[in-house]
Each structure stands twice: as C-alpha cells, then as structure tokens.
KEKE-3310 file (N, C-alpha, C; in steps of 0.2 Angstrom, whole numbers, plus 5000, padded with zeros to 4 digits):
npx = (4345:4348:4344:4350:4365:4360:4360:4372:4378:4371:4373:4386:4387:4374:4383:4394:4386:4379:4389:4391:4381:4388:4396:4394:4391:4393:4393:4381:4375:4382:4379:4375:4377:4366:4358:4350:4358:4353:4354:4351:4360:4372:4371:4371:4384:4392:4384:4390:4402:4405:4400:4411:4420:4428:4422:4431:4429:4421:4424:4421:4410:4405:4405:4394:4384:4385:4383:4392:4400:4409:4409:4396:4402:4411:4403:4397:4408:4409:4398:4398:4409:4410:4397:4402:4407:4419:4430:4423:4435:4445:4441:4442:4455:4459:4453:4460:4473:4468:4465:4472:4478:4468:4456:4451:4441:4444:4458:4475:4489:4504:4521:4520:4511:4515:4521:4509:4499:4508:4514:4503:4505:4518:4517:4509:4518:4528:4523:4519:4531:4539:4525:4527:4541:4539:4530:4536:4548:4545:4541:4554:4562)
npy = (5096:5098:5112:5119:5118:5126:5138:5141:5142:5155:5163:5171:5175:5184:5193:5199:5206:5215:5222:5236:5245:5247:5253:5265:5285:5288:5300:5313:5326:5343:5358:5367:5359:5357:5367:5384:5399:5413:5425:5433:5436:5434:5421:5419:5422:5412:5397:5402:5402:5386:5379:5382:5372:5357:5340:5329:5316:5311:5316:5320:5331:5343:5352:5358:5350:5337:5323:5316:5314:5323:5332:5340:5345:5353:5362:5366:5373:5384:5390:5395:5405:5413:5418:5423:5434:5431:5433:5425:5421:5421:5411:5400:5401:5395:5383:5377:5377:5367:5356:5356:5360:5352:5355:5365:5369:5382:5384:5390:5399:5395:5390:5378:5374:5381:5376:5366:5377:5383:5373:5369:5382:5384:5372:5375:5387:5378:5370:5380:5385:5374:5369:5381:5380:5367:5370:5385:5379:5371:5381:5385:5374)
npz = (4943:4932:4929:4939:4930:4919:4927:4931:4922:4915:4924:4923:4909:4911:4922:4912:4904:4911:4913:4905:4911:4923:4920:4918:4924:4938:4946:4947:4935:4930:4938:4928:4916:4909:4910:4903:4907:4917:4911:4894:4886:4890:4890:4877:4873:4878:4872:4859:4864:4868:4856:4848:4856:4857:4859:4872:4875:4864:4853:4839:4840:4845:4861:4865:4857:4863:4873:4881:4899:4901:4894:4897:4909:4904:4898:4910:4916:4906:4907:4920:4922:4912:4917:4928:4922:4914:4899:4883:4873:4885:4893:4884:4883:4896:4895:4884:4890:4899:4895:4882:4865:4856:4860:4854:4841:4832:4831:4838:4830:4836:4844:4842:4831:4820:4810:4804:4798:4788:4778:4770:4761:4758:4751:4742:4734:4730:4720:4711:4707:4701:4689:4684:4681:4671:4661:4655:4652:4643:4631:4627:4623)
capx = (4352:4349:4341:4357:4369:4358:4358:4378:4380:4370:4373:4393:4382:4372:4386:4395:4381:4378:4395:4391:4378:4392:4402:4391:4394:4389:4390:4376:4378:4386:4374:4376:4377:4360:4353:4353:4360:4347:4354:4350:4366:4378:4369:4372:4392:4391:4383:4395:4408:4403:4401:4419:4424:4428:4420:4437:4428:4416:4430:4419:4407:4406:4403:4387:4380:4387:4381:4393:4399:4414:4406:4391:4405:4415:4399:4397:4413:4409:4393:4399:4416:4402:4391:4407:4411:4425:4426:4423:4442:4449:4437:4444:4463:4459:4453:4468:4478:4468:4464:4476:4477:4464:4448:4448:4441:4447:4469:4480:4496:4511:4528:4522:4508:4517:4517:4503:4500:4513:4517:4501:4509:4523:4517:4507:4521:4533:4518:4519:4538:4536:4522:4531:4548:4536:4527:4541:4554:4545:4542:4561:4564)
capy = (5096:5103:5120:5120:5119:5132:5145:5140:5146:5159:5169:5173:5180:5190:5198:5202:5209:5219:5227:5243:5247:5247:5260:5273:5287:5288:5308:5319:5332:5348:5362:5371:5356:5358:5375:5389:5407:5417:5433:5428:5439:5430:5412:5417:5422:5403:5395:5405:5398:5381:5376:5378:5368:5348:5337:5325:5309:5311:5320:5325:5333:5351:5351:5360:5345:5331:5320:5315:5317:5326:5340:5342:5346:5359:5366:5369:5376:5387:5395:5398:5408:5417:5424:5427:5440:5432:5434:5420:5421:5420:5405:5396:5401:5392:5375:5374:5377:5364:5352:5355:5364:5348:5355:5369:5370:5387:5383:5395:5398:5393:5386:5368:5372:5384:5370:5365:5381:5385:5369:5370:5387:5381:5365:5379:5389:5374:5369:5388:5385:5369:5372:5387:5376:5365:5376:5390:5376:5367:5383:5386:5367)
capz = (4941:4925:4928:4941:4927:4917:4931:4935:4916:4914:4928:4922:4902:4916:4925:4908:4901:4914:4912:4904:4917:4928:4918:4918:4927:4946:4946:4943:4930:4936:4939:4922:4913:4905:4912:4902:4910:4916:4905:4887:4881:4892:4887:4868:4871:4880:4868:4854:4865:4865:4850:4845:4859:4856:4865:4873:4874:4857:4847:4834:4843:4850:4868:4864:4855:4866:4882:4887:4903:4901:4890:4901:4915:4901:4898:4914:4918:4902:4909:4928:4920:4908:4921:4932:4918:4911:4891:4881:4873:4892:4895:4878:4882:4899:4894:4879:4894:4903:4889:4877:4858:4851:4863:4851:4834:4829:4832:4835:4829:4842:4842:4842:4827:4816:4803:4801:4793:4783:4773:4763:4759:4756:4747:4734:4732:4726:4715:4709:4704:4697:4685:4679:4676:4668:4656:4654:4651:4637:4624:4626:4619)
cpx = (4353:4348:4347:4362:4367:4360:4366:4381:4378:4370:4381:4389:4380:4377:4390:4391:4378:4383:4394:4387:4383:4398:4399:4390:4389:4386:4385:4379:4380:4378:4371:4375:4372:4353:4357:4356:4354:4348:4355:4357:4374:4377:4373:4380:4395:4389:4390:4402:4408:4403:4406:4422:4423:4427:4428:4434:4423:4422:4426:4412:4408:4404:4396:4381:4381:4383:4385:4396:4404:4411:4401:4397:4409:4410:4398:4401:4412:4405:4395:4406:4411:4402:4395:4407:4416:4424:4428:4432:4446:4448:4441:4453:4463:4457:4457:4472:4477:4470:4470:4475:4471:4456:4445:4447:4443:4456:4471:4486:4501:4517:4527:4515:4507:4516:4512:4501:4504:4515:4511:4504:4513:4524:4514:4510:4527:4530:4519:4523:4538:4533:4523:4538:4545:4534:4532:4546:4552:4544:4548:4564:4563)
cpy = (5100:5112:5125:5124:5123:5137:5146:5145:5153:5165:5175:5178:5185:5195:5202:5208:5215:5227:5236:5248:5251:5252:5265:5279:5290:5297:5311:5323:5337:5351:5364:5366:5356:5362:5378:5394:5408:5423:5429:5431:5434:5422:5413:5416:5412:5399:5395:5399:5389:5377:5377:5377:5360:5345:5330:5321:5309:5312:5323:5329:5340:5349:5353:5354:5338:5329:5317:5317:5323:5332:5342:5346:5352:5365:5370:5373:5384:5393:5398:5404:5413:5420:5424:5432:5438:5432:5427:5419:5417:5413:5398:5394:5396:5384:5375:5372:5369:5356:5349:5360:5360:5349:5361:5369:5376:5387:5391:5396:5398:5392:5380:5367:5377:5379:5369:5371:5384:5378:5369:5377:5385:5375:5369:5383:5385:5372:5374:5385:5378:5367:5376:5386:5370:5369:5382:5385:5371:5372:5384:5378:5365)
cpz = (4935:4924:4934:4938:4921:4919:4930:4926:4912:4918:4928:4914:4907:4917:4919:4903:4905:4917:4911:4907:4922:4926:4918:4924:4933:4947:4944:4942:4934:4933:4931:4915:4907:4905:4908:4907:4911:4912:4899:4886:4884:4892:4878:4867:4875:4878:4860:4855:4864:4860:4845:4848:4858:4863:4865:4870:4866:4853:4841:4834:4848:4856:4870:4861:4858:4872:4884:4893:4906:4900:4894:4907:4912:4899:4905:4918:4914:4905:4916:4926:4916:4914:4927:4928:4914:4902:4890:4878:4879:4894:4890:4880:4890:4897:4890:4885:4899:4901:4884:4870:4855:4854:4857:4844:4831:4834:4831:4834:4834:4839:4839:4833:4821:4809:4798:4797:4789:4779:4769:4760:4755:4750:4740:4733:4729:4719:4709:4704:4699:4690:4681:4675:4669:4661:4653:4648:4643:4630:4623:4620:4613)
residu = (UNK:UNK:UNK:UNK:UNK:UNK:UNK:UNK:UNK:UNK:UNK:UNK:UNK:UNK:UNK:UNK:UNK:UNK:UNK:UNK:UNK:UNK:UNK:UNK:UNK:UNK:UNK:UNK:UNK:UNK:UNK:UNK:UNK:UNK:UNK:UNK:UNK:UNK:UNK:UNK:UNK:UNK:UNK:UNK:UNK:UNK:UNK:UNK:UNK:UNK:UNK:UNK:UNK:UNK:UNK:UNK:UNK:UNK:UNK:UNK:UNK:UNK:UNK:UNK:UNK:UNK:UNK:UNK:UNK:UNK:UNK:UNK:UNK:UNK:UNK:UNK:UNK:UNK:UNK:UNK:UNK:UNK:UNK:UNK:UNK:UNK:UNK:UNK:UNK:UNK:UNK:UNK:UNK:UNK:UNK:UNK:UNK:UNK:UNK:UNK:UNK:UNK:UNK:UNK:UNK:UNK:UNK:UNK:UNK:UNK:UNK:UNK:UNK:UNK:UNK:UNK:UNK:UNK:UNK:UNK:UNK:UNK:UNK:UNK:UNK:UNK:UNK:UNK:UNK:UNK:UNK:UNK:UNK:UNK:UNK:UNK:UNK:UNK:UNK:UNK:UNK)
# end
C-alpha cells in the first residue's frame, strides 16, 4: 500500500519533470544549418552576413553564434540565398522584410526609425545651446 501511494505520487513529479524533454524540437536542422559552403568566398559573405543578424529567440545572440533552432533555420536560409548568387544586402533586406527591423544589428533609417537617430542629435544640440546660455549668460551678470 505504501509503495502504491509512493508511485501514485511520484509518477505526476516524473511527468512534470519530464516537460521540457517534450518541448524540444521534433525537426531536424535544415540542411545548411551547420554545413559550411563548399566555396570558401561565398561561405565568408555568409558568415559576414550572419553575424549581424539577431538571433529571435536568444535576442542577444548573432545567428552565427546561436543553437537555437530558429537561427540554425536563418542560417540556413542565409547560405541557400548565398550560393543562389544573391548578395548578402538582398538576403538582410529579405529577412527585416520577414522578421522585422530587430533581426538586424546594423538599423536602417526608415519612417518608423528616423527617431531613434536624430534625438541624440538633437538631445546634443540643446545641450550645445544650453551650456552656452549658461556660461555666456553668467560673464554678462
């Protein structure tokens, strides 16, 4: 009876425990995932490219440095667009398009991130005026 109400309790721990097992992902890697090119020059613009792409699920991880399985599938897309010919640029302007502006570490300026660059500018040109009313404004006093 006892070893009963041991099992009856330990086999609900078990299945919990065994959860994250059960999240991991069924697919095998994409082809490219973790082969180089056979041409080293269109491996190194793949490479190049890679490493300023964000890994989604990591976030602070290139897709070049990541495992998980997301990146392994962007790398993969990276290298089959490669050694189609296409330039890395073309390849970067398609994942933002896929992704979004946060897969890339080098931002480009748009509508929606014109901002972001222009108020440190802006924030050190008020500082500019500022400082100058400051300092200007007290040998006059």
């Amino acid at each position: 009876m006892k070893r009963l109400l041991i099992a009856a309790l330990a086999a609900p721990l078990i299945a919990v425990a065994a959860l994250p097992v059960l999240a991991q992902d069924k697919l095998p890697p994409a082809p490219y995932a973790y082969t180089q090119l056979a041409d080293p020059t269109k491996e190194a613009k793949a490479q190049a490219l890679m490493e300023t792409l964000r890994c989604l699920q990591c976030q602070g991880q290139s897709i070049a440095d990541s495992d998980a399985p997301i990146a392994g599938d962007m790398r993969n897309q990276v290298r089959l667009r490669i050694e189609a010919g296409e330039d890395p640029e073309a390849v970067r302007a398609w994942l933002i398009e896929r992704y979004g502006d946060y897969v890339s570490y080098k931002p480009q300026v748009t509508s929606t991130t014109w901002p972001l660059f222009a108020a440190p500018l802006l924030l050190l040109g008020l500082a500019a005026v500022l400082l100058r009313r400051r300092f200007t404004g007290s040998k006059g006093a």
